[in-house]
C-alpha positions as CSV (number, residue, x, y, z in Angstrom):
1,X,-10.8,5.7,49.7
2,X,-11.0,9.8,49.7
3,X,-7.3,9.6,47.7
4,X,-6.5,11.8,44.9
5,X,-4.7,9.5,42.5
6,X,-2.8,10.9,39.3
7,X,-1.4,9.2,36.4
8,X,1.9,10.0,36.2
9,X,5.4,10.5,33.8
10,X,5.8,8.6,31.4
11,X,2.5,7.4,30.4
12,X,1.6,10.5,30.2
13,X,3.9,11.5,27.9
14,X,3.4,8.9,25.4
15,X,-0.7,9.7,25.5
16,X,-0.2,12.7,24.3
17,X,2.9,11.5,21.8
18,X,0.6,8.4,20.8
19,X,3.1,6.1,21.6
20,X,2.0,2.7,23.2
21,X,2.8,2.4,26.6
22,X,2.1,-0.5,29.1
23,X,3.8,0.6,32.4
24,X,1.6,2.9,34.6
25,X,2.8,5.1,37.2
26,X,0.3,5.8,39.6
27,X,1.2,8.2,42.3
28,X,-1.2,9.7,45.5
29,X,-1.3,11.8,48.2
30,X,-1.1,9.3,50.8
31,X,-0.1,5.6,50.9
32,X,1.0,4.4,47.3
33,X,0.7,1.0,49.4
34,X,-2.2,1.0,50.8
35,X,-4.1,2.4,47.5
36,X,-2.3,-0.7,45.5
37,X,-3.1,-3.4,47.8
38,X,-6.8,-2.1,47.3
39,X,-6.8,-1.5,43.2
40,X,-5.4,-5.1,43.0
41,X,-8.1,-6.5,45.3
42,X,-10.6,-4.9,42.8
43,X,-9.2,-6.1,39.7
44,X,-10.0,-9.6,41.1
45,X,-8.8,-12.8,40.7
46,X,-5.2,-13.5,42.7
47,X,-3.4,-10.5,41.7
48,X,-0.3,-10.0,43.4
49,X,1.2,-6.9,44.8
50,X,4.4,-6.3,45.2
51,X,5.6,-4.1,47.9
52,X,8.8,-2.5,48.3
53,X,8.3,-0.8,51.7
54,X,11.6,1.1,52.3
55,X,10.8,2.9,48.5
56,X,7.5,3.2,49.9
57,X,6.1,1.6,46.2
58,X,4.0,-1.3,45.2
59,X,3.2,-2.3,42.1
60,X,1.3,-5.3,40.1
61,X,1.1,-6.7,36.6
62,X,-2.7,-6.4,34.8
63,X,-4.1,-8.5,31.8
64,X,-6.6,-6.1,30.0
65,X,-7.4,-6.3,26.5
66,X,-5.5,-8.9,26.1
67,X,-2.4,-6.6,26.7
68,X,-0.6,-6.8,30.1
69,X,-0.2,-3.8,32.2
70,X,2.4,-3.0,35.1
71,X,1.1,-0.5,37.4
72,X,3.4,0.9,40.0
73,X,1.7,2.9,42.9
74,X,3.5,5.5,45.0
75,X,2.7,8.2,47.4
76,X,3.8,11.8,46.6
77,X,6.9,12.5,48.1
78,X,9.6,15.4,48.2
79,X,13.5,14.3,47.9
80,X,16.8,16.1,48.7
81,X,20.1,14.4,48.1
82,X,23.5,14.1,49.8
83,X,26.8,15.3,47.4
84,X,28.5,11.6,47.6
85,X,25.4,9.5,46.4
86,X,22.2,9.5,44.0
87,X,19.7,7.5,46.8
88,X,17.6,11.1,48.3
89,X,16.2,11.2,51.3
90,X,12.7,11.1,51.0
91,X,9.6,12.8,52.8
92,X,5.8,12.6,52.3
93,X,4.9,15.8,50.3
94,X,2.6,16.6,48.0
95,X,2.0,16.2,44.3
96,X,3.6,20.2,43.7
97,X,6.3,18.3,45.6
98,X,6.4,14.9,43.6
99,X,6.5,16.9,40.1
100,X,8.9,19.5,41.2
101,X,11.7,16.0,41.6
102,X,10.7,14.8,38.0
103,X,13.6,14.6,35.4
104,X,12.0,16.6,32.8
105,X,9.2,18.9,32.0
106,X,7.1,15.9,29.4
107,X,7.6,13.9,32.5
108,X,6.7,16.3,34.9
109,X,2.8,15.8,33.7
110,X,0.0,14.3,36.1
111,X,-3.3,13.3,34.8
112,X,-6.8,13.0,37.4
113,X,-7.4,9.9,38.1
114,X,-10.3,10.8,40.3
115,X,-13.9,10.8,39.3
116,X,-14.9,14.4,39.9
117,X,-12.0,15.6,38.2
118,X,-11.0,12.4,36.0
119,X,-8.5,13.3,33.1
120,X,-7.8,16.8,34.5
121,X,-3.8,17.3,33.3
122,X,-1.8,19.0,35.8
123,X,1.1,20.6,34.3
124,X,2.9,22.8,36.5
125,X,5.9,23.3,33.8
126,X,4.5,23.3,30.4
127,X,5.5,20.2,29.2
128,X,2.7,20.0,26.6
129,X,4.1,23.0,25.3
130,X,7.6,21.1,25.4
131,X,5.9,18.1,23.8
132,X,4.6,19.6,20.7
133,X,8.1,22.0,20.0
134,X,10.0,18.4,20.9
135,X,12.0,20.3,23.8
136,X,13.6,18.2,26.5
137,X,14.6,20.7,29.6
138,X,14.4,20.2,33.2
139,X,11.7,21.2,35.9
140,X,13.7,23.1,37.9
141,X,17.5,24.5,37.8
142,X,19.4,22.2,35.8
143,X,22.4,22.2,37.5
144,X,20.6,21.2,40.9
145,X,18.5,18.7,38.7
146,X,21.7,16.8,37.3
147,X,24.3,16.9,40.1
148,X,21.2,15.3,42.5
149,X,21.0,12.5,40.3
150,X,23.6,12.4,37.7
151,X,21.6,10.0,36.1
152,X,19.5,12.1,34.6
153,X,22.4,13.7,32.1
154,X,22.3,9.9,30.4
155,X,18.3,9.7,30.6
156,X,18.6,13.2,28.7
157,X,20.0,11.7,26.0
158,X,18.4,8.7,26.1
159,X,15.4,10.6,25.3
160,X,16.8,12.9,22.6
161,X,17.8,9.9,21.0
162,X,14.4,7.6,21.4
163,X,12.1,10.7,20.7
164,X,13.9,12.7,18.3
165,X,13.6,16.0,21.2
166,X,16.0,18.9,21.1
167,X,18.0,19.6,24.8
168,X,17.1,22.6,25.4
169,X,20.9,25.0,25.5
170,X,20.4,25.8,29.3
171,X,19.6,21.7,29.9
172,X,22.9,20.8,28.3
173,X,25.1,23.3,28.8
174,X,24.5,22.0,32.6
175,X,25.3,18.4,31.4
176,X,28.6,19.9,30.5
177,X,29.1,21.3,33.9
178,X,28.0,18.3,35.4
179,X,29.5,15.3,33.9
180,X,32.0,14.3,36.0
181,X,29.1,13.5,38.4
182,X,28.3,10.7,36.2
183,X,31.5,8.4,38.3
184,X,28.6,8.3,41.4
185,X,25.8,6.0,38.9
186,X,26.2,2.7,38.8
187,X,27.8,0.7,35.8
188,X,24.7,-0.8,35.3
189,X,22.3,1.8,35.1
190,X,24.8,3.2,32.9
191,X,24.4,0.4,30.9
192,X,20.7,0.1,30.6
193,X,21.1,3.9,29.2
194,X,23.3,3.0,26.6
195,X,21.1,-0.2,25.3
196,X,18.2,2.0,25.0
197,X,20.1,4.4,23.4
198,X,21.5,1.6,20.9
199,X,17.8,0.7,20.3
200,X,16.4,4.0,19.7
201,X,15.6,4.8,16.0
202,X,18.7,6.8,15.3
203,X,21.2,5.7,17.8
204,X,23.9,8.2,16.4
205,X,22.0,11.4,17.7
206,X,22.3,9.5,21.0
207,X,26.1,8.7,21.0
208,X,26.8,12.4,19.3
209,X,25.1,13.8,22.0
210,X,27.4,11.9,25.1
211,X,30.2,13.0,22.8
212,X,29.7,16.8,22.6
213,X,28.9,16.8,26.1
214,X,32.3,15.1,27.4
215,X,30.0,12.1,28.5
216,X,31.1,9.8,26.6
217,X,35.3,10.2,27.3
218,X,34.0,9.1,31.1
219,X,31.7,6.8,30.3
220,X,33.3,4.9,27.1
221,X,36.4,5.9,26.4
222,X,37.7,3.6,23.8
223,X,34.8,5.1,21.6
224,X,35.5,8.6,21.8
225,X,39.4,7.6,20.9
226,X,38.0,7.0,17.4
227,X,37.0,10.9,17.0
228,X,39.3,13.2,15.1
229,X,41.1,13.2,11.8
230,X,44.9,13.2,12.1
231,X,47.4,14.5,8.8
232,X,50.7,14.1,7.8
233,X,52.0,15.6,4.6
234,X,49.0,16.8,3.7
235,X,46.7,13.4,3.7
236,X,44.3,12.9,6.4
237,X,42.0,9.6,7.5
238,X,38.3,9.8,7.9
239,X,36.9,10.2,11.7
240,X,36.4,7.0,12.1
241,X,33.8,7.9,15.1
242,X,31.1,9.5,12.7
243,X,31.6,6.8,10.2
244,X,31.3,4.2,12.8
245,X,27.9,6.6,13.8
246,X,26.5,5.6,10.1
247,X,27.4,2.6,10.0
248,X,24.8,2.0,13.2
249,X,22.3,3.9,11.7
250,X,22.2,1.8,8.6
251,X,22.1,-1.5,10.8
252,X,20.1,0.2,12.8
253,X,17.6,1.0,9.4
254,X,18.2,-3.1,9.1
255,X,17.3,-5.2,12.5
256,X,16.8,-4.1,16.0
257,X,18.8,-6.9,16.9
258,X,21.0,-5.1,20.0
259,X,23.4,-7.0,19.9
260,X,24.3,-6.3,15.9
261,X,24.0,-3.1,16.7
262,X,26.7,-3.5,19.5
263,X,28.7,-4.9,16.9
264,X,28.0,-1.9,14.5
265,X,29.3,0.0,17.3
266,X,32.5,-1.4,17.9
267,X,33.3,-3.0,14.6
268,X,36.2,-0.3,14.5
269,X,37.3,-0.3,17.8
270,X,40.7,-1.0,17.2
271,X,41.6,1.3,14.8
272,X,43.1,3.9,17.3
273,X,45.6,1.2,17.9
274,X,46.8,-0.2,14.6
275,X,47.0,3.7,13.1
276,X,49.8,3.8,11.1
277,X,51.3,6.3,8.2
278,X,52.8,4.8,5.3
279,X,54.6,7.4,2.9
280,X,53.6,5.0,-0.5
281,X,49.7,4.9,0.6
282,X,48.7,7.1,3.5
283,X,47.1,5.4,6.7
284,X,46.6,2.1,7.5
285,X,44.6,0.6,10.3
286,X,46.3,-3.3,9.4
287,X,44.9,-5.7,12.1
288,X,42.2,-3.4,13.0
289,X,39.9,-6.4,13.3
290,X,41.7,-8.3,15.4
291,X,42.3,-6.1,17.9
292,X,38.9,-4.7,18.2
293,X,37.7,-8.5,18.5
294,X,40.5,-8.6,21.1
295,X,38.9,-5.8,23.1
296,X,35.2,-6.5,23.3
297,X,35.2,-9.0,26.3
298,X,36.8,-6.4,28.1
299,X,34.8,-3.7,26.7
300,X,31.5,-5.8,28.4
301,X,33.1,-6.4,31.4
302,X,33.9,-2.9,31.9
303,X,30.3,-1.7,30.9
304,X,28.6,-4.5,32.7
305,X,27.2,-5.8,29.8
306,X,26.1,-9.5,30.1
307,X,28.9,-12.3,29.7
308,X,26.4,-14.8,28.5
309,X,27.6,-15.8,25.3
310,X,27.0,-12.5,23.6
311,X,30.1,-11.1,24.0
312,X,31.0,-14.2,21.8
313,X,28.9,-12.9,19.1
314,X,30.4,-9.4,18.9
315,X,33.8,-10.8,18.8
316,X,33.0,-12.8,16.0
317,X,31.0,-10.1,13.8
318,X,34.1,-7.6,14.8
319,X,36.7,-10.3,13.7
320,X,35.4,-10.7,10.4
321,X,34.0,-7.6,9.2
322,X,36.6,-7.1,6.8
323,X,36.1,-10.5,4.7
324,X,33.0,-9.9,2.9
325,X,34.4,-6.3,2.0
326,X,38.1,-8.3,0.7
327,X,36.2,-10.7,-0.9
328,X,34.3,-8.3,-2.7
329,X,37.0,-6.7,-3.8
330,X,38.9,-9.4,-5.4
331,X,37.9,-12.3,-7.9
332,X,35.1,-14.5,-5.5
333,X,36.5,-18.2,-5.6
334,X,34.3,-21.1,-4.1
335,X,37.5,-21.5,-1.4
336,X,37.0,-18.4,0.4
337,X,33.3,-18.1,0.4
338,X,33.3,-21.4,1.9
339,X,35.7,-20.2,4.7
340,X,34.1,-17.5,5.4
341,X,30.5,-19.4,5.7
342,X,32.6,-21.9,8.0
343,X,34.1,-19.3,10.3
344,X,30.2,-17.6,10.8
345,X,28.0,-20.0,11.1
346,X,24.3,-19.1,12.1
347,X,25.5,-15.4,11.9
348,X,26.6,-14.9,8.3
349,X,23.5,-13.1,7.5
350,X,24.4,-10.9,10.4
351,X,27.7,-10.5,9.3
352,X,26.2,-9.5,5.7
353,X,24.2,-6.7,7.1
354,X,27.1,-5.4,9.2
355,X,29.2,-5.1,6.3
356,X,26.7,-3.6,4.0
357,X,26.2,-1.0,6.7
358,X,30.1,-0.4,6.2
359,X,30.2,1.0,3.2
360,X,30.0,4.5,3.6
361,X,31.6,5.9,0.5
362,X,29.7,9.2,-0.9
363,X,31.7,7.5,-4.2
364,X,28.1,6.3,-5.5
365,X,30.0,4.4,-8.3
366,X,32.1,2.8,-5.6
367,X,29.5,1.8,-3.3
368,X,27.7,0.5,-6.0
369,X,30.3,-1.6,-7.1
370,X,30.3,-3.1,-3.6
371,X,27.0,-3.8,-3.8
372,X,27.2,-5.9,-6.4
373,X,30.1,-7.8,-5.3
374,X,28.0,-8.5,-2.2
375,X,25.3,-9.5,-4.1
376,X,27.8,-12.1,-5.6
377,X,29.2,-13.4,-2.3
378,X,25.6,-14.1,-1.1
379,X,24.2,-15.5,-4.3
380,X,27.9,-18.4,-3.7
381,X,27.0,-18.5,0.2
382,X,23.6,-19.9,-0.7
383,X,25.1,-21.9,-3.5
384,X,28.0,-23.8,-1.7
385,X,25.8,-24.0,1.7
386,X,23.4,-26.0,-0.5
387,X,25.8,-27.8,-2.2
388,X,28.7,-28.6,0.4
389,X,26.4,-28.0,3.8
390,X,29.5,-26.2,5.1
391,X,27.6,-24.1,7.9
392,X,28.4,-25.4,10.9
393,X,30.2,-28.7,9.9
394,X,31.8,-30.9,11.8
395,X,34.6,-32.7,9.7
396,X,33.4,-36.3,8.7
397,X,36.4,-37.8,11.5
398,X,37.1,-36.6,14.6
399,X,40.3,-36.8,16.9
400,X,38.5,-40.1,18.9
401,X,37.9,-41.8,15.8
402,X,41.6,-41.2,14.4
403,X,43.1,-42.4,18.0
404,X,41.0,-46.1,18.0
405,X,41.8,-46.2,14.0
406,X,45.5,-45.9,14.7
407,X,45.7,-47.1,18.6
408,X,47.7,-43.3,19.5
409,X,47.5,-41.2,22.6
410,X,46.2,-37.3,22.1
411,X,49.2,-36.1,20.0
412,X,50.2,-33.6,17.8
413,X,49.4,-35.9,14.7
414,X,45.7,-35.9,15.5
415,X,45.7,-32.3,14.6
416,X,47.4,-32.3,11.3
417,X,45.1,-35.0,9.6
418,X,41.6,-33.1,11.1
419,X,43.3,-29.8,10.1
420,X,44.3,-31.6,6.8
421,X,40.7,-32.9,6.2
422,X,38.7,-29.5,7.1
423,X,41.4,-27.3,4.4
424,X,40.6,-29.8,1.8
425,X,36.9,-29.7,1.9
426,X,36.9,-25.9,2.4
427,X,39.2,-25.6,-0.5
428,X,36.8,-27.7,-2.7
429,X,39.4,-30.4,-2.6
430,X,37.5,-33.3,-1.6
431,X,33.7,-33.6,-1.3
432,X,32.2,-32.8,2.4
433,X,31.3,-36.3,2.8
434,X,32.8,-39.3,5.0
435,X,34.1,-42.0,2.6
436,X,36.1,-39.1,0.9
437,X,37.5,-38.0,4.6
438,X,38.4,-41.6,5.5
439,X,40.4,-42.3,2.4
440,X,42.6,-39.2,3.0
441,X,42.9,-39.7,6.7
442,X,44.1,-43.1,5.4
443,X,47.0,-41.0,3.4
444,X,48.0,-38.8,5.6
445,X,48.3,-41.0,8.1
446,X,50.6,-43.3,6.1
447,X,52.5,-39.7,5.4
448,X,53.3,-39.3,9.1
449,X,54.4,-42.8,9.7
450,X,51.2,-44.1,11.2
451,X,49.3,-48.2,10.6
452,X,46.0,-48.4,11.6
453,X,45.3,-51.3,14.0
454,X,41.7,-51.1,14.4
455,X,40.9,-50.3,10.6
């Protein structure tokens, strides 16, 4: 087609990082349409392009390999931007133009796609030089680069974060300058940032980073309320913000499940609120739990983070992060293992690794006393699970059966017998079996007054 086509971004990056990379972005001087609709036609088969004419981009997904591709074409374009918004106005340019609007420098690199000059690296900025001294700093003037698209301050430390780069001082002292510019993106680009920053190796250097920069006070307040170390008569509390900051880089060493890691994050959220100074022994953050649990629904809401029954997970994980750690301070009775396996469910492993993660004690005599009191709640969790098949449970009678047993309306009774039956199996009291939940329905029935009339 007479185009010159260039690999470019983020692809390019990651060849020359080694890192895999499966989205391709293509980009031409001339018609990023045209030049898609005619790469997809060769590829053969029925693949299907997808055009997005008022970005002026089409793209296509590509099974090669045995690996599937996404390749997204555009044509080389320059941008400028109006004050009150991040959407520029965009021209046809060239590809000077197109590299001169990239975020950084290691993204700022195009790669020949052309025959005569295939694999030829155009790199206008030295980002190769940036790639091998792990420098993250912008194209052009920083301040221009970050009040255009503010955007760009959370991709900064996005990358920091997921590659282990330095910002260069210039790069974020202009983040500095720039963050209250951050109130024009989106909640949920916002978001997106902060899951990828959650999912990157060491998701503290991430979260440090939105914190030194005054980022994160916009963006997530209720976290940066946990920084700082108050006294009083000479006794002081731990920051809770860089503890919480280890305790999501040891679940983070654990699972890449993001949604632990949420819970890593915000397994403390509440202590701002339940501070309190006791004369006999110091601070206290009583209830800390409860409240955090309390905030995390409107923590997702506010972050646009999905509502889809995740939220329910985090609540859960921040509610009863504190009962492994009690239990493994005191004597471990069958009761309160078996509690504690009813109240988690499918996630008690979860829950296990979250509190682990917890202990943070540079005491290496405490923590290894913890240790081995966890080591004892999961050796009884496996025990009474096999045993009493509490996970889960369902007490042997429910409320329907109770009202045809006893010919009663929905009443308050009905929930003092279940309540009655699921105590005394979690306290060992009965087995978890039906013919022991019937008989004690039976006598707590008679307790309250009730005859059964369908028996």
């Amino acid at each position: 087609m007479g185009v010159k086509a260039y690999a470019v971004g983020g692809v390019v990056r990651d060849y020359f990082l080694q890192r895999p990379c499966t989205d391709i972005d293509v980009v031409c001087v001339g018609s990023g349409i045209e030049l898609a609709k005619a790469a997809a036609a060769s590829a053969g088969g029925h693949t299907k392009v997808s055009v997005y004419q008022n970005f002026g981009t089409a793209a296509f997904g590509y099974r090669y390999n045995n690996i599937d591709w996404q390749i997204e074409f555009v044509g080389a374009r320059k941008e400028s931007y109006r004050r009150e918004s991040r959407k520029p106005i965009v021209e046809d340019g060239t590809l000077e133009d197109d590299q001169n609007r990239r975020d950084f420098t290691v993204n700022a690199m195009a790669m020949s796609l052309n025959e005569e000059t295939w694999g030829e690296l155009v790199d206008p900025f030295g980002g190769i030089r940036d790639l091998n001294e792990g420098l993250l700093r912008t194209p052009l003037d920083p301040d221009i680069t970050f009040s255009d698209d503010p955007l760009r301050m959370m991709r900064a430390v996005r990358f920091a974060s997921q590659l282990g780069f330095r910002i260069e001082d210039k790069t974020f002292e202009a983040i500095g300058r720039n963050k209250e510019r951050i109130e024009i993106v989106s909640k949920e680009r916002i978001a997106t940032e902060l899951n990828k920053i959650i999912m990157s190796p060491r998701p503290s250097v991430g979260f440090k980073l939105l914190e030194l920069s005054g980022l994160l006070k916009l963006i997530f307040p209720e976290l940066s309320k946990l920084k700082g170390i108050e006294t009083v008569e000479g006794r002081g509390h731990k920051d809770n913000f860089y503890h919480t900051m280890e305790v999501l880089d040891h679940v983070a060493e654990k699972s890449d499940n993001m949604w632990l890691r949420w819970a890593a994050l915000l397994h403390d959220i509440g202590k701002p609120y339940t501070k309190r100074y006791d004369e006999r022994i110091g601070w206290t953050f009583h209830g800390h739990e409860a409240k955090g649990s309390h905030m995390v629904k409107r923590l997702f809401k506010n972050l646009h983070l999905p509502l889809n029954g995740k939220e329910r997970y985090v609540e859960k994980l921040v509610m009863l992060h504190m009962r492994p750690i009690i239990l493994s301070e005191d004597i471990v009775t069958d009761s309160a293992v078996r509690r504690l396996l009813f109240e988690a469910g499918d996630d008690i492993e979860d829950l296990m690794t979250l509190c682990e993660a917890d202990i943070t004690s540079k005491n290496e005599v405490k923590v290894k006393r913890f240790m081995e009191n966890f080591s004892t709640v999961r050796r009884k969790l496996v025990e009474l699970e096999e045993k009493d098949r509490i996970r889960n449970f369902q007490p042997p009678v429910g409320g329907e059966e109770i009202m045809r047993i006893f010919g009663i309306p929905p009443c308050h009774e009905i929930g003092i017998i279940k309540d009655r039956i699921k105590d005394a199996i979690l306290d060992g009291k009965i087995p978890n079996e039906r013919e022991a939940a019937v008989k004690m329905m039976y006598e707590i029935a008679a307790e309250l007054g009730l005859k059964a009339v369908n028996g």
